[in-house]
N, C-alpha and C positions, 0 to 999 in steps of 0.2 A: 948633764944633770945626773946627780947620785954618782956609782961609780962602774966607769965604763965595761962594756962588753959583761956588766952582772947587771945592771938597774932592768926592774921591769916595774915603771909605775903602775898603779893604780890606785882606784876610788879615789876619783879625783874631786875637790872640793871645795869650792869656794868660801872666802872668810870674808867674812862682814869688815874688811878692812882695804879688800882687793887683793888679799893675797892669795893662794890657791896650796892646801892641803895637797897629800897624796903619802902612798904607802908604797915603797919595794915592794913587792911580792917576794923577790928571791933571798931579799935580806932582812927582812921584818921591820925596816925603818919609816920612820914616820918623818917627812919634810913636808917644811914651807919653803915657796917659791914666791919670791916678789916679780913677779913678771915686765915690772918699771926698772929695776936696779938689775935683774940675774940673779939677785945674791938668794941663797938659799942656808936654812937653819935645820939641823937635824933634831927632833928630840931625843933624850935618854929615857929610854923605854926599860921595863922592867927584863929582866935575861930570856929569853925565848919567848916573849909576845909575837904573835904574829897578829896583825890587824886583818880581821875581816868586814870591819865598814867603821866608816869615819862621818860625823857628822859636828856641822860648827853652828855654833847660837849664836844669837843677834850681839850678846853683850861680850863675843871674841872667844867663848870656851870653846875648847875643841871635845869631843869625846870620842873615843878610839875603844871598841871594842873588838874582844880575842874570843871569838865562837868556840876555838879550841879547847879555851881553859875557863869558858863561862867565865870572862872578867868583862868589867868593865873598868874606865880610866876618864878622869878628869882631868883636863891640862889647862890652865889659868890661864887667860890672856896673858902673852908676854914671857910663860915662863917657858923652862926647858926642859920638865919634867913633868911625869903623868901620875897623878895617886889614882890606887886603885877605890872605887866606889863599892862598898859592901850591896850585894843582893840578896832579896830575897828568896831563901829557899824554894825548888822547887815544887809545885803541887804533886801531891803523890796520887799514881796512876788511878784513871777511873779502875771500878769494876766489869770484870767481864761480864758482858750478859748473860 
C-alpha cells in the first residue's frame, strides 16, 4: 500500500461507503483504500499539504485538514481533488491580567 519502504499511514478513517481514508505521513498523501477490491486512489492535494486529521461525513465529504498552514480542504464525494475552505480569522489574544 502507497509506496514501499516510505509509506507511513495514518489517521485512518472510515467512509460512509466502506471504504477507509488514511494519510502518508512521510509523503503528505491522502488515499482511499477499498479493502473489498485493494484498489486504492490517491488524491491531488495542494503542493506541501501535510494532513493532520482527516474526517468523512455521512453524505461521502472528506475533510483534510493542514494544522501547519491553518487550512482546511473539502473533497466531494467521488472527486480527486480538495478546495481549500476559507476560515475565519483568528480571535485576537485576550488581555493580560
Amino acid at each position: 500500500m502507497g509506496t514501499a519502504n516510505v509509506s507511513v499511514p495514518d489517521l485512518l478513517t472510515p467512509a460512509p461507503d466502506g471504504t477507509l481514508w488514511l494519510a502518508e505521513t512521510r509523503t503528505g498523501a491522502v488515499l482511499n483504500l477499498d479493502p473489498r477490491s485493494g484498489t486504492t486512489r490517491t488524491l491531488s492535494l495542494p503542493a506541501g499539504t501535510r494532513p493532520s486529521a482527516l474526517a468523512a461525513a455521512p453524505d461521502g465529504t472528506l475533510w483534510v485538514a493542514d494544522a501547519t498552514r491553518a487550512t482546511l480542504l473539502r473533497v466531494a464525494p467521488g472527486a480527486s481533488s480538495g478546495a481549500a475552505v476559507a476560515l475565519p480569522p483568528a480571535p485576537p489574544p485576550a488581555p493580560a491580567p
